[in-house]
C-alpha positions in Angstrom: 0.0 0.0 0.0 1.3 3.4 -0.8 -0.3 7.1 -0.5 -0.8 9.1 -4.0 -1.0 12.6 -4.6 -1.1 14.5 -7.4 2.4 14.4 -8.0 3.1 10.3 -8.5 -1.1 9.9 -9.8 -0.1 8.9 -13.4 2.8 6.8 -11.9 1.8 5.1 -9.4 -1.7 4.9 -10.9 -2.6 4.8 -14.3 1.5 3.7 -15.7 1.2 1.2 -13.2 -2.7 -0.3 -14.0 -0.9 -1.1 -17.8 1.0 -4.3 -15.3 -1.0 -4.8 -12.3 -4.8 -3.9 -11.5 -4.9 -1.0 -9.1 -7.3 -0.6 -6.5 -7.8 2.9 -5.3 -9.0 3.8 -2.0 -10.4 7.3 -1.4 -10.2 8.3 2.5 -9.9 11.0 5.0 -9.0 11.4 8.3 -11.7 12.0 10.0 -13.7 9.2 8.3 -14.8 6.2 10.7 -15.7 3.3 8.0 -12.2 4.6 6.6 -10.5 3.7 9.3 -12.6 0.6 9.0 -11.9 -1.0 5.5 -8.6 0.5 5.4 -6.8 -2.4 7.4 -8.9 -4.9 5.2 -7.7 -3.9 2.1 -4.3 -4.2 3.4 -5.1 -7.2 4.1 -6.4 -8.5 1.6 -3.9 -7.1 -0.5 -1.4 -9.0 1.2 -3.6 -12.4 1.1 -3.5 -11.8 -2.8 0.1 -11.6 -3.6 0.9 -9.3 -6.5 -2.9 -9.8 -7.5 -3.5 -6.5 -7.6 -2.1 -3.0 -5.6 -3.6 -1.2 -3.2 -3.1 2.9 -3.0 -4.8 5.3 -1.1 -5.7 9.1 -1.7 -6.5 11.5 1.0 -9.5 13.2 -0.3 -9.6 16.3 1.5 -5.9 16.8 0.6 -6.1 15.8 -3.1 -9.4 17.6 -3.6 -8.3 17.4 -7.9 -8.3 13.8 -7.9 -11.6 13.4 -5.9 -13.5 15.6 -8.0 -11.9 14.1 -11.3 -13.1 10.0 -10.5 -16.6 12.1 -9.0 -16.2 10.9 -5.4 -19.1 11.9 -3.7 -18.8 9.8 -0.2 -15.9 8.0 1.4 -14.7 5.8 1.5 -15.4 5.1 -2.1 -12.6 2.7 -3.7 -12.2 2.3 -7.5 -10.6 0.1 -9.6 -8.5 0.3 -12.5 -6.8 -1.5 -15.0 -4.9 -0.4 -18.1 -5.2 3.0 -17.4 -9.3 3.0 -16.7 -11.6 2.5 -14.1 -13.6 -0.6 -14.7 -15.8 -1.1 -11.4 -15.7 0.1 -7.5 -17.8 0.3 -4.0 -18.4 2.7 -2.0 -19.2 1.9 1.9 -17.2 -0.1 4.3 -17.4 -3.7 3.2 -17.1 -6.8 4.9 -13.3 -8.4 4.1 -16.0 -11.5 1.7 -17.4 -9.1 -0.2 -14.2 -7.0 -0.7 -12.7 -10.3 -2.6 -16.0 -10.9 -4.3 -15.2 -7.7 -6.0 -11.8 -8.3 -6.4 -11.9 -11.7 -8.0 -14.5 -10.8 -10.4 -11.9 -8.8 -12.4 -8.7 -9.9 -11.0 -7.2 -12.8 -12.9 -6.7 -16.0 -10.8 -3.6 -16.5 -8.8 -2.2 -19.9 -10.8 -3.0 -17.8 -14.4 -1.0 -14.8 -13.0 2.2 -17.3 -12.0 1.8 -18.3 -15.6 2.0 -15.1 -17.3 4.5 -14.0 -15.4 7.1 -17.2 -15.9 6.2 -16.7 -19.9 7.1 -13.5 -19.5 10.4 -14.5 -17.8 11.0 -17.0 -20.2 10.7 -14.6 -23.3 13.0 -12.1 -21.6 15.5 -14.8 -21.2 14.9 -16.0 -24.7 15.2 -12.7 -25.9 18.2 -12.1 -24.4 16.7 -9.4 -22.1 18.6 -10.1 -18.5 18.3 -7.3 -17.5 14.5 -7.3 -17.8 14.2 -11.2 -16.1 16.3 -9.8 -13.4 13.3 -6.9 -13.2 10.4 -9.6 -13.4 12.0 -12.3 -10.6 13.0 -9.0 -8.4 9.1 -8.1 -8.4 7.9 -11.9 -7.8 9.6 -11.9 -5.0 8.5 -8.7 -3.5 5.3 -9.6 -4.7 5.3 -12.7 -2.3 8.3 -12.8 -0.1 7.4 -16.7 1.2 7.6 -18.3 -2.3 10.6 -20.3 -2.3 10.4 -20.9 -6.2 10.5 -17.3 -7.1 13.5 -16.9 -4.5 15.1 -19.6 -6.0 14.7 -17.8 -9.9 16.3 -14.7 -8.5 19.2 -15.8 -6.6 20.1 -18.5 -9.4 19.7 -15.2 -12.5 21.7 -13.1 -9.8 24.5 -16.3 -9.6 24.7 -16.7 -13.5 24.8 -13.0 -13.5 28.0 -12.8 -11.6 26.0 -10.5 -8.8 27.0 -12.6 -6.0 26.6 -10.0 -3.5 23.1 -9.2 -4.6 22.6 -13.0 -4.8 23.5 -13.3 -0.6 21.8 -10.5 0.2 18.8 -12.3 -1.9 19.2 -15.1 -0.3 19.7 -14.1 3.2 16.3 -13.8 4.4 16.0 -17.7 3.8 18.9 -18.9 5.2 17.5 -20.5 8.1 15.3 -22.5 5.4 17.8 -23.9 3.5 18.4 -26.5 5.9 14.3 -27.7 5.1 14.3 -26.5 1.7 16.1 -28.7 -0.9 16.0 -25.8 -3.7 17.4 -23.7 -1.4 20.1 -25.7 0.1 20.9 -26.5 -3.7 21.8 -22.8 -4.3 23.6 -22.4 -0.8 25.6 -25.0 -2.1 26.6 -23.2 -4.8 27.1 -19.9 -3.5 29.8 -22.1 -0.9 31.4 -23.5 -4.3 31.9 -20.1 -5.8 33.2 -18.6 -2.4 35.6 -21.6 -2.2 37.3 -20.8 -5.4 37.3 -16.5 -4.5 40.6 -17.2 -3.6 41.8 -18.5 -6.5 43.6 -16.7 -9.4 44.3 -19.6 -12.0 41.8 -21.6 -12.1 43.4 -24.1 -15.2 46.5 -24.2 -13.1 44.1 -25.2 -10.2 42.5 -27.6 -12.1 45.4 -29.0 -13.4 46.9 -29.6 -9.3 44.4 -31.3 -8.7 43.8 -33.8 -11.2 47.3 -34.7 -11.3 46.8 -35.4 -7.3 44.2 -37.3 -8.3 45.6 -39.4 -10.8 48.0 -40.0 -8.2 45.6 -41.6 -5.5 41.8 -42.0 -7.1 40.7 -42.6 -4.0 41.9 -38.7 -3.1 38.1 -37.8 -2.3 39.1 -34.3 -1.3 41.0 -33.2 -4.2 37.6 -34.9 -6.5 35.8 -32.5 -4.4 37.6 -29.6 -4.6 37.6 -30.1 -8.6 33.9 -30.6 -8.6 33.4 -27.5 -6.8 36.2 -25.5 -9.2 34.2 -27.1 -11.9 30.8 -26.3 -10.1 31.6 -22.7 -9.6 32.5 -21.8 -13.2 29.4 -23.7 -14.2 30.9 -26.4 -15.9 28.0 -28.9 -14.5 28.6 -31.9 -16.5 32.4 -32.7 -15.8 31.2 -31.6 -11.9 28.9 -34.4 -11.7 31.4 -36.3 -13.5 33.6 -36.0 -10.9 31.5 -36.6 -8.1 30.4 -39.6 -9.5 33.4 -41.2 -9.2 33.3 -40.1 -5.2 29.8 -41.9 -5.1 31.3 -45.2 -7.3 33.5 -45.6 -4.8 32.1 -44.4 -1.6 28.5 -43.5 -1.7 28.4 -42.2 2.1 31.8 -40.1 2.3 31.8 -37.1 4.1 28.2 -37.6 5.4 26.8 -38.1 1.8 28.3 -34.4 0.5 28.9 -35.8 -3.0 25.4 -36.9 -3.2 23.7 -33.8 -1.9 26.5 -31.7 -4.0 25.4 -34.0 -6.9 21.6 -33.1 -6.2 22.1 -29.4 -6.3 23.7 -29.6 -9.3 20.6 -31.1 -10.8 18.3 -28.6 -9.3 20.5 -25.7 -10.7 20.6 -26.6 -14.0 17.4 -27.8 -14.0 15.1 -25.8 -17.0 11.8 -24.7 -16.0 9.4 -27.1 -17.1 7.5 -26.4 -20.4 3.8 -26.1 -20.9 1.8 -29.1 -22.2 -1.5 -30.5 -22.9 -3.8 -31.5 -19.5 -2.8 -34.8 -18.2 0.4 -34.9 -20.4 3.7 -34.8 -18.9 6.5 -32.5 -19.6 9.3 -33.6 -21.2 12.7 -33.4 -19.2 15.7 -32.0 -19.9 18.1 -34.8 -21.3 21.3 -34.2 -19.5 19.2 -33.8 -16.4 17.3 -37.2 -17.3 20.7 -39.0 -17.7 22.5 -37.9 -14.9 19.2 -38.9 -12.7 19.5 -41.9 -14.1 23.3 -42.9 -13.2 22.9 -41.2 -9.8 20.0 -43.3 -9.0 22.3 -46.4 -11.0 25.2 -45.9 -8.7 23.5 -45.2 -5.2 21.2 -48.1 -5.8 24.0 -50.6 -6.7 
């Protein structure tokens, strides 16, 4: 919820409508069914996730706007999308008949996810980061406790080389990530890519330690400190490799870390899935399909 005035009207109002309905609530002070309904459109703008925004405009003091969308009582609230008013109330409704109104116009919450991950997906396709990076910023504003929109920011943020941004993304899920497999997946990552911060050749680094491991093959740490290098410049497939060969040879070492390291990988690199026919079943993503396949091979042997 934010207050409008004159000054940020056409921004916050009708620019904004063009993306995201807009409900407007007209108020004043001294109004008591304002102070009424106010709370329960915050509410249920809250409850609604990105559905729609809530503004408010103090009548008294933004007399011009009042008299332009007619207001004759408060609170009157009036909603608009793509820069016109299609419908409002007046009166101090019940929190039921508030979403009555709402859902009547508003699109519903599982078509709005929709729209929005085809419209990341085109920005991506189109080469647009910088507009993904926009659209997965707002997601998660828009909804703060969905762990899948979280996990699209700080993995763009990552690929993006923004790896401040990406912690600072990520640290109000921290204490999730323990619970969360997505979540753990990309703190995994994030510890891959500070492991190797420190490093300033990472061929010559690469090269150390495979000649250690040629050496011993049973030199689980070096393996793991290549599949992290590996991991951390995003070369996923000769990561997995690697920890693999851990797993072939001992599938519990260091309390299972090449599995779980070998799991993240998989949710990183993941695609999103792509949109089919009712009761048909996305495809999947080859490399991911194989290397499923020969983790599930090796752990279950």
């Amino acid at each position: 919820m934010i207050n409008v005035t004159i000054a940020n009207f056409e921004a916050e109002v009708i620019e904004a409508s063009h993306h995201t309905p807009v409900l407007v609530d007209f108020w004043a002070p001294w109004c008591g069914p304002c102070k009424v309904i106010g709370p329960l459109l915050e509410k249920v703008e809250a409850a609604y996730a990105g559905r729609f925004k809530l503004v408010k405009i103090d009548s008294d003091q933004e007399q011009q706007l009042a008299t332009a969308f007619g207001i004759r009582s408060i609170p009157t609230c009036v909603l608009l999308m793509n820069g016109q008013p299609v419908d409002g109330f007046m009166g101090a409704l019940p929190e039921s008949q508030i979403k009555e109104f709402l859902d009547k116009h508003l699109p519903a919450a599982d078509e709005l996810e929709a729209v929005a991950q085809e419209e990341d997906e085109e920005a991506i396709a189109d080469d647009d980061l910088e507009g993904a990076l926009e659209k997965r910023q707002e997601a998660v504003k828009a909804d703060p406790e969905n762990d899948d929109a979280r996990f699209d920011l700080v993995k763009l943020l990552l690929e993006l080389g923004l790896d401040d941004d990406a912690k600072v993304a990520f640290a109000p899920v921290i204490a999730k990530a323990v619970g969360v497999r997505r979540l753990d997946s990309l703190q995994r990552w994030m510890a891959a890519r500070d492991a190797q911060a420190a490093v300033g050749d990472p061929q010559a680094r690469a090269a150390e330690l495979q000649a250690a491991i040629a050496t011993n093959k049973r030199d689980f740490t070096s393996r793991f400190a290549l599949a992290q290098l590996l991991m951390a410049h995003g070369e996923w497939v000769p990561a997995m490799d690697e920890l693999l060969e851990i797993l072939m040879r001992d599938k519990a070492w260091s309390e299972d870390l090449a599995r779980k390291t070998f799991i993240a990988i998989l949710d990183i690199i993941e695609p999103p899935k792509p949109k089919v026919a009712e009761g048909q079943v996305p495809p999947q993503d080859p490399t991911v399909a194989t290397y499923r396949r020969r983790l599930s091979s090796v752990v279950l042997s």
